[in-house]
Structure formats: C-alpha cells, structure tokens
C-alpha positions in Angstrom: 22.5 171.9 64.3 25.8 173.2 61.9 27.0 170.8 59.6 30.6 170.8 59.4 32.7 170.3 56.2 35.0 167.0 57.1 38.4 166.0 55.7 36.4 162.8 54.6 33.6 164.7 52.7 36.1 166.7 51.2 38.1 163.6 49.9 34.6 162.2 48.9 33.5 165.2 46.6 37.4 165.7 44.7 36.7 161.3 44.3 33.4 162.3 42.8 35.2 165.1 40.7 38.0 162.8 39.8 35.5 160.0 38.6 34.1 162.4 36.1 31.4 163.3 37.5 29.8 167.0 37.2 29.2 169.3 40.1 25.4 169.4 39.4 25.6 165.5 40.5 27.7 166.0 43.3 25.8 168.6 44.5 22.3 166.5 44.0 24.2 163.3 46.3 24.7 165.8 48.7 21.4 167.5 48.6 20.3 163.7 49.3 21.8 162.9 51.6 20.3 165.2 53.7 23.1 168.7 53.8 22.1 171.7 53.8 22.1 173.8 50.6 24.0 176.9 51.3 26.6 174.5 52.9 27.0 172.0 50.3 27.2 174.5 47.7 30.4 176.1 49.7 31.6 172.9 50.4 31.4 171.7 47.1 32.9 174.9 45.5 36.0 175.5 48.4 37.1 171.8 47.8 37.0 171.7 43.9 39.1 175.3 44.0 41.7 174.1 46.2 41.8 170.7 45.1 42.6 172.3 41.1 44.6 174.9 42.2 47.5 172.4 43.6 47.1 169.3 40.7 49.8 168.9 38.1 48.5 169.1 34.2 48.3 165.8 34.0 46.2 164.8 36.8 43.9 168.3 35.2 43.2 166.2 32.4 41.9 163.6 34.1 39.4 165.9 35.5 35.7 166.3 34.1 35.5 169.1 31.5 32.6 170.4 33.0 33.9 170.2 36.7 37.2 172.2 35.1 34.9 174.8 33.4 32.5 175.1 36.7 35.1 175.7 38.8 37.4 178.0 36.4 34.1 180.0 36.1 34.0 180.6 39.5 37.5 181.6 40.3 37.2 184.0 37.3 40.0 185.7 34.9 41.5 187.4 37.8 42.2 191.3 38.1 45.1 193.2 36.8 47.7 193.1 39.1 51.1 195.5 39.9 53.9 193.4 37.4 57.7 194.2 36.3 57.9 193.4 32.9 60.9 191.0 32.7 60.0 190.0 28.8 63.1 191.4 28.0 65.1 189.1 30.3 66.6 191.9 31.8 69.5 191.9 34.4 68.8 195.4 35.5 65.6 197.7 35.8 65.4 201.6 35.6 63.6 202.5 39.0 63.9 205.9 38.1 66.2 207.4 41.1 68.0 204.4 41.1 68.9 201.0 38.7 67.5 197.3 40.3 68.7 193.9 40.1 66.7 191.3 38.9 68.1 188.5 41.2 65.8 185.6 40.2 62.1 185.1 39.4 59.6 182.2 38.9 56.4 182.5 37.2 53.9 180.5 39.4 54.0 181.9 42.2 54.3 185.1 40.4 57.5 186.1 42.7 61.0 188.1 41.6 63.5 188.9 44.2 65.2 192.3 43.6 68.6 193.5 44.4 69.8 197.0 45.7 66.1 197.6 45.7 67.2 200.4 48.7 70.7 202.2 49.4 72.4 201.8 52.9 71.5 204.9 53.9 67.8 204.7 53.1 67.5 201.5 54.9 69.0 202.9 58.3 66.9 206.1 57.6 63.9 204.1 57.7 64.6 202.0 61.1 65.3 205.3 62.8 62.3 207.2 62.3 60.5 203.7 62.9 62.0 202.8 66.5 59.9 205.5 68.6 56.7 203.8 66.9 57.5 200.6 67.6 54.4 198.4 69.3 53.4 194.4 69.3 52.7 193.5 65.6 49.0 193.2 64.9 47.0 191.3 61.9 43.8 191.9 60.3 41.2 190.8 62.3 38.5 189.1 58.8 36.0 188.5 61.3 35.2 191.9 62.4 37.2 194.1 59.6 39.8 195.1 62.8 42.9 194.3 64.0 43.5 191.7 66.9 47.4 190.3 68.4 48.0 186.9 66.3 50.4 184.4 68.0 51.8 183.3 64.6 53.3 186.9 64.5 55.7 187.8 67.3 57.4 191.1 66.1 56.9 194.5 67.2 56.3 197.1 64.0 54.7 200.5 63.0 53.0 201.9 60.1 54.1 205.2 57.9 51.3 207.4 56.4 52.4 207.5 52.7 55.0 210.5 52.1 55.7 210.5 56.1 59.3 210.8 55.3 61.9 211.9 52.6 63.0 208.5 52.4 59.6 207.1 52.4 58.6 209.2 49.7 61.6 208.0 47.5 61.0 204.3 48.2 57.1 204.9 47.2 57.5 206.4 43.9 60.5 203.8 43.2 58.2 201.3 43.8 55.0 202.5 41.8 57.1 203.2 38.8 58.8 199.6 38.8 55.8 197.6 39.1 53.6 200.2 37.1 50.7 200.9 40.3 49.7 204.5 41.3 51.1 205.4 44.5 47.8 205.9 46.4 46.8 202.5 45.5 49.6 201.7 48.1 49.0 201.0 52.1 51.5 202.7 54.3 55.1 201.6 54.6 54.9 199.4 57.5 58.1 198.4 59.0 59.1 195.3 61.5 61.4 194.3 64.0 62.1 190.7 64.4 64.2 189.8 67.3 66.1 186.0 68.1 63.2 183.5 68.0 60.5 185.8 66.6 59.1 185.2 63.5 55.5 185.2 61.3 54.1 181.9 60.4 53.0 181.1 56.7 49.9 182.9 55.8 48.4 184.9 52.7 48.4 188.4 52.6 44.7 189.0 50.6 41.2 188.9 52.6 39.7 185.9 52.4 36.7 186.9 50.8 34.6 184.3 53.0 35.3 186.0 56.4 32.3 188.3 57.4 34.7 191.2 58.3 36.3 191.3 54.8 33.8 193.6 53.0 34.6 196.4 55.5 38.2 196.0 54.6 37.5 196.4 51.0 35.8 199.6 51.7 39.4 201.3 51.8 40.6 200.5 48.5 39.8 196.7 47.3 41.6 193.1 47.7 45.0 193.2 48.2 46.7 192.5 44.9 50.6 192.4 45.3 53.3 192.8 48.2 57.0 193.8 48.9 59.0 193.1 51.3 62.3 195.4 51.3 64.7 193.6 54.0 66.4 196.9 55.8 69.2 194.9 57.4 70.7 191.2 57.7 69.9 189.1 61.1 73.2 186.9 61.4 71.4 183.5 60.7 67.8 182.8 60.1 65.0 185.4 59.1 64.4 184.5 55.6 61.0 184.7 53.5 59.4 181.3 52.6 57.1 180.5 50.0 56.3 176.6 51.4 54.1 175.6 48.5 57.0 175.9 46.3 60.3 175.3 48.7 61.5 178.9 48.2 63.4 180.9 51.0 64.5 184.2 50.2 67.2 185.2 51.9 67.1 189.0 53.8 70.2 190.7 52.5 70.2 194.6 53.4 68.5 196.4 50.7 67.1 193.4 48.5 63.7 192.3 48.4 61.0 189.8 47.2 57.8 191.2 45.1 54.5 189.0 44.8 51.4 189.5 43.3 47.9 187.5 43.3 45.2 188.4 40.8 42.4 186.3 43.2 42.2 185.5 46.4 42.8 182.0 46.8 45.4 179.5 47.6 45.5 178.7 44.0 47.8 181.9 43.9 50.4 179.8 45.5 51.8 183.0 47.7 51.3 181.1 50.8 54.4 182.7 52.4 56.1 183.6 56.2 59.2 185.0 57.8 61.2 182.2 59.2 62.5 182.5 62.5 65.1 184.5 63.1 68.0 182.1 64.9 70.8 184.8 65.8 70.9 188.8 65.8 67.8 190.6 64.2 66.0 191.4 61.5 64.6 194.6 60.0 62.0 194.5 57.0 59.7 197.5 55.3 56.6 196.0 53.5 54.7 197.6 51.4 51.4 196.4 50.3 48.9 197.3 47.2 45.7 197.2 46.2 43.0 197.4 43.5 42.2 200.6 43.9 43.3 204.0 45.8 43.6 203.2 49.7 41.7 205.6 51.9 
C-alpha cells in the first residue's frame, strides 16, 4: 500500500525541525515508525525546502544549524541565470535598437518591470502574423514530457520558431543583449490571446524536477531559468500579472513588460505567478522563455 505524505506529517517534521532537532533524527522517528525509506526521505526533504524557503530571518535562526546546512545543501548554490544589471540604479537601459525603462524592481522575487520594452508598431506586427495560428493554449504535460489542455489556462496562443519574423528577430536579440543570454538559449516567442473572463492561474514556469516527464523536457536545452512577458496591448480592465507570494500585480500596458528569473526549481524562488482574469476587452501578451542551455 502507498503511503501518502499528510498535511499533519508535514507539520510534524517542520515541529521536529523547529525543536532543534537534526534531519538524521527525524528521519530515524520516521524510519520507526514504520515509513517507507524512499518516502520519508522525500517527505522529509520537500517539507524542510518549502518550509525555509517562506520563513522570515528571524524564525531561520531559530532553526537547527544542521537542519539549515542539510537543507541548503540540497537546494544548492543555484545556476547562473539571465540578469539586467541595475547596480547602477539606472532609469534607462541601452537594448541596443532601442533605450528601456526601468519601471520598478524587487530583489526577492528577482522581478523588474520594463517600460517601452516594444514600439507600437512591433506589438501590432506581432498579433498579426500570430492570429492565423491561433489554437487552445496548452501546458507542459511533467508527467509524460508532453503537452496536455490545463483548465487553469483558458487562452488560445501560438508559438514562433526563433527568427520567424522581422519583428521577432528584433525583439530576440533586444532581449538577449538586455539580460546578457545567447539567443538560442531562448524558446520560441509564444504569443496569447486572453479574451473577457479568460485568464491562467498561479503556477511556476520551471519543471518540477520530481515529475517523471521532466528529464525528457531537459533534453532540449535544460531547466527553465528566466521569463518575459512583453504585454502587446491593454485589455480595458483586468489582465494583470500576479506574483501572490509577494502581493505584486503588474499591470499590462502596451509595450511594457515584467522579467523574472529563478536559479532552482523550487518554490523558494518565490516566482509563483498568473495572469489575472481579464474583466473587460482583451488582452494580448508575447512571452518568451530561457533556458540553461541552447534550446533544440
């Protein structure tokens, strides 16, 4: 018979952590008490990384140094990830073709939202070639490495091959030079159409590493390390991007955008994010995702 991982044993093992006790022990109680290894080890490790990766400092330091050290240990350092160096506090960034506004930024998540990212005519450029292509939104499908129809994403999109289009091409080398990532480490442009009530519900864009399917993914070019969504037009009301672990909405204004990167794939990341519904007229966005290597 499968043992399942409860709320209550969950609770049980980040009271264990919290009392000071290290994960060998925790582990042992469990052993004893009759789990299964394989599952009490997961168990164990899944709790104490999400537990740690949403505590303030303070409560941290109430936290067994060795439980701290286990678990950093198993998250690791993190990769490099695609960055815009703002050290310089700057208001404005050479692109190359074009200059950007910095709009605002926060540090944890690791999120900047960008202004004039894409000209007027670029943006209606793009949702014309796109409208002929235009099918039911799919997701990645981490079981199987696939695709599969998700009903917490109800918009209709379509995916460029990289260099498809003039105005593709532009956008792709604007991007690579401002966040410093080759251009073939980038997916295709994918572009979506949100109409009234349609929206995609919080989720995280990297592959959960624990899903079966997710190797096969990797094959084309690694995780998943940073995203962009470019926001092509402006739905009347509604439509923005939310970040609900830390209360941010960014608001889809025609030719701005939101970047975000994640140098592991966890939920310690804090780039849980979603397209809100959209409540009146509709919403066009381009995203563009990259990864740790060159996409095949």
């Amino acid at each position: 018979m499968s043992q399942t991982v409860t709320p209550a044993l969950r609770r049980w093992i980040i009271e264990q952590a919290s009392a000071g006790f290290p994960p060998e022990s925790v582990l042992k109680a469990m052993l004893d008490a009759g789990w299964e290894e394989g599952v009490a080890e997961k168990a164990l490790e899944r709790t104490l990384l999400d537990h740690l990766g949403t505590v303030s400092p303070q409560q941290m330091a109430a936290v067994a140094p060795e439980v701290r050290e286990a678990v950093q240990a198993s998250q690791g350092m993190g990769v490099r990830v695609p960055t815009i160096d703002l050290s310089t506090s700057p208001r404005r960034i050479d692109a190359g073709d074009r200059w950007v506004d910095v709009i605002t930024h926060m540090n944890h998540p690791r999120v900047i939202v960008l202004g004039n990212l894409l000209g007027p005519e670029e943006c209606d450029a793009i949702i014309e070639s796109a409208k002929p292509r235009l099918a039911r939104s799919l997701t990645v499908q981490t079981s199987t490495g696939g695709e599969e129809m998700n009903p917490d994403r109800t918009s209709s999109g379509m995916f460029f091959n990289r260099g498809q289009t003039p105005e593709v091409t532009a956008v792709e080398q604007r991007i690579a030079r401002l966040v410093g990532w080759p251009m073939e480490n980038g997916e295709g442009l994918q572009v979506l159409h949100y109409r009234p009530g349609a929206e995609y519900k919080p989720h995280y864009d990297y592959f959960d590493p624990d899903e079966p399917g997710t190797p096969t993914i990797l094959k084309r070019g690694g995780q998943r390390v940073a995203t962009l969504v470019m926001y092509l037009n402006e739905p009347t009301r509604g439509g923005g991007t939310t970040f609900p672990d830390v209360g941010l909405e960014v608001a889809p204004v025609r030719g701005h955008a939101v970047f975000f990167s994640y140098d592991r794939p966890h939920p310690s990341t804090r780039t849980l994010h979603g397209g809100a519904p959209v409540l009146e007229g509709e919403k066009w966005v381009a995203t563009k995702w990259l990864r740790e290597g060159e996409f095949k």
